[in-house]
C-alpha positions as CSV (number, residue, x, y, z in Angstrom):
1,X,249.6,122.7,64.4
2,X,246.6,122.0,66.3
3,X,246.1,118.8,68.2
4,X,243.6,116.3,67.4
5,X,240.1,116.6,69.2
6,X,239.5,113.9,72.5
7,X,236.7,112.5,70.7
8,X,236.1,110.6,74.1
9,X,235.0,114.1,75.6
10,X,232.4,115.1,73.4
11,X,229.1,115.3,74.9
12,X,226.7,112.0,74.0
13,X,223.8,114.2,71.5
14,X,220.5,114.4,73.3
15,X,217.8,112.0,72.2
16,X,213.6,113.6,72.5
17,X,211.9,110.3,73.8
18,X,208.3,109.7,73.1
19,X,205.9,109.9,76.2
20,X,203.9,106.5,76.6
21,X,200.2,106.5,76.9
22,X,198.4,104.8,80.1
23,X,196.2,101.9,79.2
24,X,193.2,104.1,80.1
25,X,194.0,106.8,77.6
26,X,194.5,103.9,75.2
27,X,191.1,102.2,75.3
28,X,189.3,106.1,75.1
29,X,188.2,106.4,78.8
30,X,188.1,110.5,78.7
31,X,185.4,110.0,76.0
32,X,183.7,107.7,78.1
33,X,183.6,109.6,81.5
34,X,182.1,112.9,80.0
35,X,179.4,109.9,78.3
36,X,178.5,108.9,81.4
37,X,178.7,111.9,83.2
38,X,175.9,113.2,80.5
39,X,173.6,109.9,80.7
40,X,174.1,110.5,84.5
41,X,172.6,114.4,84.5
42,X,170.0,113.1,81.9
43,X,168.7,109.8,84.3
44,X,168.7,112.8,87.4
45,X,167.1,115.2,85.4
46,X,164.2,112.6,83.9
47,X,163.9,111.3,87.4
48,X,163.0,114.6,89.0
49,X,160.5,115.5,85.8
50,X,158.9,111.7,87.0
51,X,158.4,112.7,90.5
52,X,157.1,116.6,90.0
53,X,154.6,115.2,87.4
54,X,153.3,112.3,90.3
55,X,153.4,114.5,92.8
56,X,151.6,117.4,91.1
57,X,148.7,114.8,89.5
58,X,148.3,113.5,93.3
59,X,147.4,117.1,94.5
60,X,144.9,117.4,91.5
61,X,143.8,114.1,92.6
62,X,140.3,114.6,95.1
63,X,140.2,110.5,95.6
64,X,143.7,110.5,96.3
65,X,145.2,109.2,99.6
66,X,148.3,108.7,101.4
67,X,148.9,105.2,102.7
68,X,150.3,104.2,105.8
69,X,149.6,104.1,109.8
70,X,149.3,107.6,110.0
71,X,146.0,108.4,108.1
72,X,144.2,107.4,104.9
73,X,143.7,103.9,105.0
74,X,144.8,101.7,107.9
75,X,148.4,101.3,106.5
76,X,150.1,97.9,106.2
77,X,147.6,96.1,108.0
78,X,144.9,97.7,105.8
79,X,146.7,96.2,102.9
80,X,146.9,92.8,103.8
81,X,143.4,92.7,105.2
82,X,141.7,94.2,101.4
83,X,143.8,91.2,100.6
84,X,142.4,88.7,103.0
85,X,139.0,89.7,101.6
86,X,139.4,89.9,98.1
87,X,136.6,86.9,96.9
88,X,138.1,84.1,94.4
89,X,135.0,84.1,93.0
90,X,133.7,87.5,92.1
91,X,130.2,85.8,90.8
92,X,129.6,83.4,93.5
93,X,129.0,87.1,95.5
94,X,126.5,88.6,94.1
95,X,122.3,88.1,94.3
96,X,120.5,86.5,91.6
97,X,118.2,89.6,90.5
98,X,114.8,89.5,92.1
99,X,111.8,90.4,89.8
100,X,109.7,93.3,90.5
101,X,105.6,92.7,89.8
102,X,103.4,95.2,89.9
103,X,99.6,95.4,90.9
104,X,99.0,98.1,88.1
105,X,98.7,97.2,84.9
106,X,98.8,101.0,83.9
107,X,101.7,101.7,86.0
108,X,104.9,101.4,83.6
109,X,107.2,101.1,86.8
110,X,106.4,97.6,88.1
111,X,106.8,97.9,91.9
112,X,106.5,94.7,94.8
113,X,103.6,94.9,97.2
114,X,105.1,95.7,100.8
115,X,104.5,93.0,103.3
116,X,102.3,94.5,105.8
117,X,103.0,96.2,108.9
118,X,102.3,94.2,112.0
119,X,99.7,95.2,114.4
120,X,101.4,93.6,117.5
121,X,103.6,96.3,118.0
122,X,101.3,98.9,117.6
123,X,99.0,97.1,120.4
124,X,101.7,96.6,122.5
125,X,100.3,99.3,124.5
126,X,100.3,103.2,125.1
127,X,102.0,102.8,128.7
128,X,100.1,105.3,131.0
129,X,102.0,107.6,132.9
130,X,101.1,109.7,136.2
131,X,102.3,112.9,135.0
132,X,100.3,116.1,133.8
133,X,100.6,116.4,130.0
134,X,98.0,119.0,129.0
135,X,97.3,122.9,128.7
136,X,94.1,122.0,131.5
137,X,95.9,118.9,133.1
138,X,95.4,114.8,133.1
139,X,97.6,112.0,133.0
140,X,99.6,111.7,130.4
141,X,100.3,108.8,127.8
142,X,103.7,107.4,128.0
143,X,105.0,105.3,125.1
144,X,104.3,102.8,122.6
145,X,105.8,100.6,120.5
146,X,107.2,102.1,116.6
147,X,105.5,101.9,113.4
148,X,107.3,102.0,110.0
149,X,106.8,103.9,107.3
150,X,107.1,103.0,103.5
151,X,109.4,104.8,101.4
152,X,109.8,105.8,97.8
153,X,109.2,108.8,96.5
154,X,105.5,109.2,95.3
155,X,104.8,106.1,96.3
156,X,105.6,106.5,99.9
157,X,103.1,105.7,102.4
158,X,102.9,106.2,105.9
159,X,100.0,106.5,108.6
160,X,100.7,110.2,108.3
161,X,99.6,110.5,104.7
162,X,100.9,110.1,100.8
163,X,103.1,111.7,98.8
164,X,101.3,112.6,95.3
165,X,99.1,115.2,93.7
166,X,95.9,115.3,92.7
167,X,92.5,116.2,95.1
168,X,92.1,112.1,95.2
169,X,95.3,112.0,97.5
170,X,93.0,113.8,100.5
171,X,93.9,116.9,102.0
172,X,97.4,118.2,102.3
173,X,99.6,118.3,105.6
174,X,102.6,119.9,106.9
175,X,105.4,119.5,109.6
176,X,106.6,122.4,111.8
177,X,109.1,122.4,114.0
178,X,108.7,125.0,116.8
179,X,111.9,124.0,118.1
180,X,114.0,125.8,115.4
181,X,113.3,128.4,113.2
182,X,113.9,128.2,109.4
183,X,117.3,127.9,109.2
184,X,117.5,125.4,111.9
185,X,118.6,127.3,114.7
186,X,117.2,126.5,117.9
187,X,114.6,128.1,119.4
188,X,113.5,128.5,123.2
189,X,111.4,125.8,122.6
190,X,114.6,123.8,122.0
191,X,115.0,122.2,125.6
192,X,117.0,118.9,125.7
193,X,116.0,114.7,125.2
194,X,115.8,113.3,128.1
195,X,114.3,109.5,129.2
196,X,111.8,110.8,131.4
197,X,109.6,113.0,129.2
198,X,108.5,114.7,132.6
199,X,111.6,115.8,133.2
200,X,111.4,119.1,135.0
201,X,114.6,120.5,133.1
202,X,112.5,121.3,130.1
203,X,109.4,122.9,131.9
204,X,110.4,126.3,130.0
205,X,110.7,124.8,126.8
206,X,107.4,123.6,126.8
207,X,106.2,126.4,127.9
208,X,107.4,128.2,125.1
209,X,105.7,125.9,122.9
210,X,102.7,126.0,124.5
211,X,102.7,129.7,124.1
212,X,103.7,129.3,120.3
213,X,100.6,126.9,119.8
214,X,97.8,129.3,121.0
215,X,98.9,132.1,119.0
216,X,99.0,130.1,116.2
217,X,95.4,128.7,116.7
218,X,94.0,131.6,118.7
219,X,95.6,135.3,117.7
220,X,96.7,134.3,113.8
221,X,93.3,132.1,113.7
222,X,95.2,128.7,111.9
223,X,97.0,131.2,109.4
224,X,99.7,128.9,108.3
225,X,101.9,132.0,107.4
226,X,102.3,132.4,111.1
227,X,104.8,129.4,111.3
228,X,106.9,130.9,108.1
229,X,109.6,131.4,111.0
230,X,109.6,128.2,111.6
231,X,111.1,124.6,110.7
232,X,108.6,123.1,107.8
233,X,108.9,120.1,106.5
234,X,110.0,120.0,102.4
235,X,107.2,117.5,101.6
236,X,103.9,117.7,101.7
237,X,101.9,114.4,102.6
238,X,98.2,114.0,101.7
239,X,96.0,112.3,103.9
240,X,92.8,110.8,103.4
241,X,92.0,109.9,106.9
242,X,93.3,110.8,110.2
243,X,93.0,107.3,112.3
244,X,97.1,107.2,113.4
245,X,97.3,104.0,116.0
246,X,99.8,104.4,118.8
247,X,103.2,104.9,118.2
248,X,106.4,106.9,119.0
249,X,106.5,110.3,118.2
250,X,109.4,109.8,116.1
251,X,107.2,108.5,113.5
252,X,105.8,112.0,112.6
253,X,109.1,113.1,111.8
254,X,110.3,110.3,109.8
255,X,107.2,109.8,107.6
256,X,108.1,114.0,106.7
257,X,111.4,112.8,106.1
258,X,113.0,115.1,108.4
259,X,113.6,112.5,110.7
260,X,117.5,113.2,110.9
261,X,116.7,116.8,111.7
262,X,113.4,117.2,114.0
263,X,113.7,115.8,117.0
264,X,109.6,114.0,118.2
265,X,108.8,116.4,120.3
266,X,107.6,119.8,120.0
267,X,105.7,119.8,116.2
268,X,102.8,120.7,114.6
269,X,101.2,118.9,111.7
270,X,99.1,121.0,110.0
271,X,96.5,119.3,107.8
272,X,94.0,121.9,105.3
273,X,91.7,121.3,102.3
274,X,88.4,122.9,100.8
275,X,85.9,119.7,101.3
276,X,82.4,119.0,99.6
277,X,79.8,117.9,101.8
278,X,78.5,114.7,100.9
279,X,74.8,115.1,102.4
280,X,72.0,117.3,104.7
281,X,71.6,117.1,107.9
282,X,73.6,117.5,111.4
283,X,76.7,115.3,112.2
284,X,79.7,116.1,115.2
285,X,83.0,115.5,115.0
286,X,84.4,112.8,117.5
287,X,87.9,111.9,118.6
288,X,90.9,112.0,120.6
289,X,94.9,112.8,120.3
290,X,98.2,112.8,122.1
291,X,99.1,114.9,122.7
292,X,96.5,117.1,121.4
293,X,94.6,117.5,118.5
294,X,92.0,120.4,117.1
295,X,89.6,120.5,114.2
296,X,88.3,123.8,113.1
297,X,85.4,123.2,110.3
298,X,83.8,126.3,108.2
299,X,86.0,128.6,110.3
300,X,84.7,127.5,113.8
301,X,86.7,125.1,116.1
302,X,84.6,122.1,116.3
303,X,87.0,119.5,118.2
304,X,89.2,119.9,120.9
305,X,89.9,116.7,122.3
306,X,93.0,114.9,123.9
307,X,95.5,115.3,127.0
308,X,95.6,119.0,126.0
309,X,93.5,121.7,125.3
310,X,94.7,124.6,124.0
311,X,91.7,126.2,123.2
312,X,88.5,124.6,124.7
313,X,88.1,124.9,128.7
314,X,85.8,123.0,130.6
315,X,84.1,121.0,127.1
316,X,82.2,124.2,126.2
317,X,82.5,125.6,122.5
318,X,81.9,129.4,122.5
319,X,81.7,129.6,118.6
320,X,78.6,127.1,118.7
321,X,76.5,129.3,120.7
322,X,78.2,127.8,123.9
323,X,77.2,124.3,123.6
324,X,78.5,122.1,126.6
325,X,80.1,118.8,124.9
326,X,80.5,116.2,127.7
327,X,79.4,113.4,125.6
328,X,82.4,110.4,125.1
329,X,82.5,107.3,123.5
330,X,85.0,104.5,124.7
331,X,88.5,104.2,123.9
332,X,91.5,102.5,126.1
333,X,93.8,105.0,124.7
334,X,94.2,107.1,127.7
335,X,91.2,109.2,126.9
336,X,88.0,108.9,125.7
337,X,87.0,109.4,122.1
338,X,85.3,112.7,122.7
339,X,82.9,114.5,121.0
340,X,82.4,117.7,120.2
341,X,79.1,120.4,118.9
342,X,76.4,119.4,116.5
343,X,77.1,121.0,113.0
344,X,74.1,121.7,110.6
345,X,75.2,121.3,107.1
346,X,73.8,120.9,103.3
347,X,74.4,118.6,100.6
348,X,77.1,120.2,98.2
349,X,78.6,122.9,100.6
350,X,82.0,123.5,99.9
351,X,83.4,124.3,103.5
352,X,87.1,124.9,104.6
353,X,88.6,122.3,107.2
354,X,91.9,122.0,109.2
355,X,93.0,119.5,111.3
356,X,96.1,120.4,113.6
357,X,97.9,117.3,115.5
358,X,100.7,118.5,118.0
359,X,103.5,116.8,120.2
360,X,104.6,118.7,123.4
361,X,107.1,115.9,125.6
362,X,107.6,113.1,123.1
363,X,107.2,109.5,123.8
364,X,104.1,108.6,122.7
365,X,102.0,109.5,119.6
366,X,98.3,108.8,118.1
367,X,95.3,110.5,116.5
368,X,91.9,109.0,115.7
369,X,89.6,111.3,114.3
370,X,85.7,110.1,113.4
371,X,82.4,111.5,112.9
372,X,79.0,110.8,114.0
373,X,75.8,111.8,112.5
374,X,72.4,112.9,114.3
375,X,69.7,110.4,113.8
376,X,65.8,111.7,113.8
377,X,65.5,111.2,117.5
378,X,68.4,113.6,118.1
379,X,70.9,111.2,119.4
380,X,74.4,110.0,117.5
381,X,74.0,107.1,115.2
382,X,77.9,105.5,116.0
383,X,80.9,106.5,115.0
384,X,82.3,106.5,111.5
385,X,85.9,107.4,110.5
386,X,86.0,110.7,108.8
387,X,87.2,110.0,105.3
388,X,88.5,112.5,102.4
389,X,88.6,109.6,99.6
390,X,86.8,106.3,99.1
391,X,90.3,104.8,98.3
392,X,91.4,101.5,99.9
393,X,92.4,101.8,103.4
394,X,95.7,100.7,105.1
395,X,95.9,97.4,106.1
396,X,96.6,98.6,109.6
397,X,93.5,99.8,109.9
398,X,91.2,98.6,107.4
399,X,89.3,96.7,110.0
400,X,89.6,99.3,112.7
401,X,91.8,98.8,115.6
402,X,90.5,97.4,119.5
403,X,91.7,100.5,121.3
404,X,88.7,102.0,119.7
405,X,86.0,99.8,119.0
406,X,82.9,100.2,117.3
407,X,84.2,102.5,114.4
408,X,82.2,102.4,110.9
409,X,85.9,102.3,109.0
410,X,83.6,102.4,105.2
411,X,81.6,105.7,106.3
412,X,79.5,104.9,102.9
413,X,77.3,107.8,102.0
414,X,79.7,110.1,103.9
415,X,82.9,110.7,102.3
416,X,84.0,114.8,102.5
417,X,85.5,114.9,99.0
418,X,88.3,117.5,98.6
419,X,87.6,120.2,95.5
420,X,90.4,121.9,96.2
421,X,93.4,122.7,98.3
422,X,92.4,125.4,101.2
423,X,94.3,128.4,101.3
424,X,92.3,131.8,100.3
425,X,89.7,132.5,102.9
């Protein structure tokens, strides 16, 4: 018989107990993290979309600019001035428009009158100097005081001439610079701008000019192609006088509007037309320039007057049957006004004239060109201004000017009326 089982000894049955969850796995926090984690990645990856897209539109940008000390603006400081100067009243800073009258009632751009120019500077004197100036010799003119010239598209005005069309404006002139050639390259003209316009250090430059002068007035006979090389002005002015008071040579250049790129010394203004001559009878031309100045009428040079002569020597005019011109009348420019060969002429003649005005040094400028007719008992009658136009004068000069007294400034009777621009003859 068996014995009874120890029920004492049986092993205890084992009992599977169910794992607790953390409170973090209770509220869904795995969910959460990979949420985040995606938003994160998204923000990042938006952020850097932002910033390529800035950064790109900047470099497309032309009037874009970095701020700070290093460049650009003036940084921090910049920023807080712009701020300092920022107006609380935007309107209390700007002008009341001004009204513009005209003195044209055809003209359907009403412009103001300019106030006129002062003569006081321009009488303030043409300081003479000791110092040889010319092809032949002489003291030279040393410098006085600036004029100003209008400006205004074809309204500009200047001493110079007008910008316009039209035979009415006078007879047309150009700039050349014989310092540079077309593209603006210096020539050996060039030299350097010095105070003392004697300054020996640019005896070879004007002696290249010099040189460049005569073969343009002698060898190519005026030819205006022979300065195509050459620095021209881009506008053409029209003058209907030459009568240029003293001034500085920088006014040539700025009433060409090449002021910024030709320096005043060194030029040629070249001034041409076809003229009709208003009556019979004999008449000279009279005048004087600095720093030279030459009139060549129907083909023959008629004038060669002041501290240079590049062509006549010694007053005599070859082409006029060698007639010796010493005659003068008074001036206190520096040089007399002098006068050159009787010329026989008739009513109606249509005649080709050029008037050439030149700079060598710089400093000072002027050019006063009249004429004077022969009276019956073979003497000059006076001197009256050569005109191209019976237009108003300047009011610079509309009564003359004292460093040349005794000018007739109306010429009536004796106006040489342009028909037509010179150029084939």
């Amino acid at each position: 018989m068996s014995e009874p089982q120890d029920k004492t000894q049986e092993e205890p049955p084992v009992l599977t107990a169910r794992a607790r969850k953390g409170f973090w796995r209770r509220i869904g926090g795995e969910g959460l993290t990979v949420s985040l984690a995606v938003h994160l990645l998204l923000i990042l990856l938006a952020a850097f979309w932002v910033v390529a897209t800035v950064t790109t539109a900047a470099k497309r940008d032309p009037d874009s600019f970095a701020t700070g000390a290093g460049g650009g603006n003036g940084g921090e400081r910049n920023t807080k001035d712009r701020q300092k100067t920022k107006p609380r009243n935007v309107k209390a800073m700007t002008k009341s428009p001004t009204r513009i009258t005209s003195k044209s009632a055809t003209n359907p751009l009403a412009i103001a009158a300019l106030p006129p120019t002062p003569m006081s500077p321009l009488t303030g004197g043409l300081l003479s100097s000791s110092g040889s100036k010319g092809f032949g010799g002489g003291a030279g003119g040393g410098i006085g005081a600036g004029m100003g010239a209008g400006r205004g598209g074809r309204n500009f005005v200047s001493m110079f001439g007008a910008r316009g069309t039209g035979l009415n404006a006078g007879i047309s002139g150009t700039l050349y610079d014989i310092k540079q050639d077309r593209a603006g390259k210096p020539t050996s003209a060039m030299g350097v701008m010095t105070k003392d316009h004697r300054d020996p250090v640019n005896q070879k430059p004007i002696a290249a000019y010099r040189k460049e002068v005569k073969e343009f007035l002698i060898d190519n006979n005026f030819n205006p192609t022979a300065l195509n090389d050459r620095f021209r002005s881009p506008h053409t002015l029209y003058a209907q006088q030459i009568f240029i008071p003293p001034c500085l040579a920088t006014e040539a250049p700025k009433a060409y509007g090449v002021e910024g790129k030709v320096k005043p010394s060194r030029w040629i203004a070249h001034y041409r037309g076809m003229v009709k001559v208003p009556r019979s009878g004999q008449f000279r031309f009279v005048g004087s320039g600095d720093d030279w100045m030459v009139i060549r009428f129907n083909g023959k040079v008629a004038l060669d007057s002041g501290f240079e002569h590049p062509i006549v020597k010694n007053n005599v005019y070859p082409q006029f049957k060698g007639q010796q011109c010493d005659e003068t009348h008074p001036s206190t420019l520096g040089r007399p006004m002098r006068c050159g060969p009787w010329i026989e002429i008739t009513a109606g003649q249509e005649i080709p004239i050029d008037i050439v005005l030149g700079e060598t040094p710089g400093g000072a400028f002027y050019a006063f060109l009249c004429i004077e007719p022969r009276g019956t008992n073979g003497k000059g009658e006076g001197m009256k201004l050569l005109r191209f136009s019976t237009g108003t004068l300047p009011t610079e000069i509309a009564n003359g000017h004292p460093r040349v007294p005794g000018v007739d400034m109306e010429a009536k009777g004796w106006i040489f009326t342009p028909v037509r621009m010179a150029g084939l003859r």
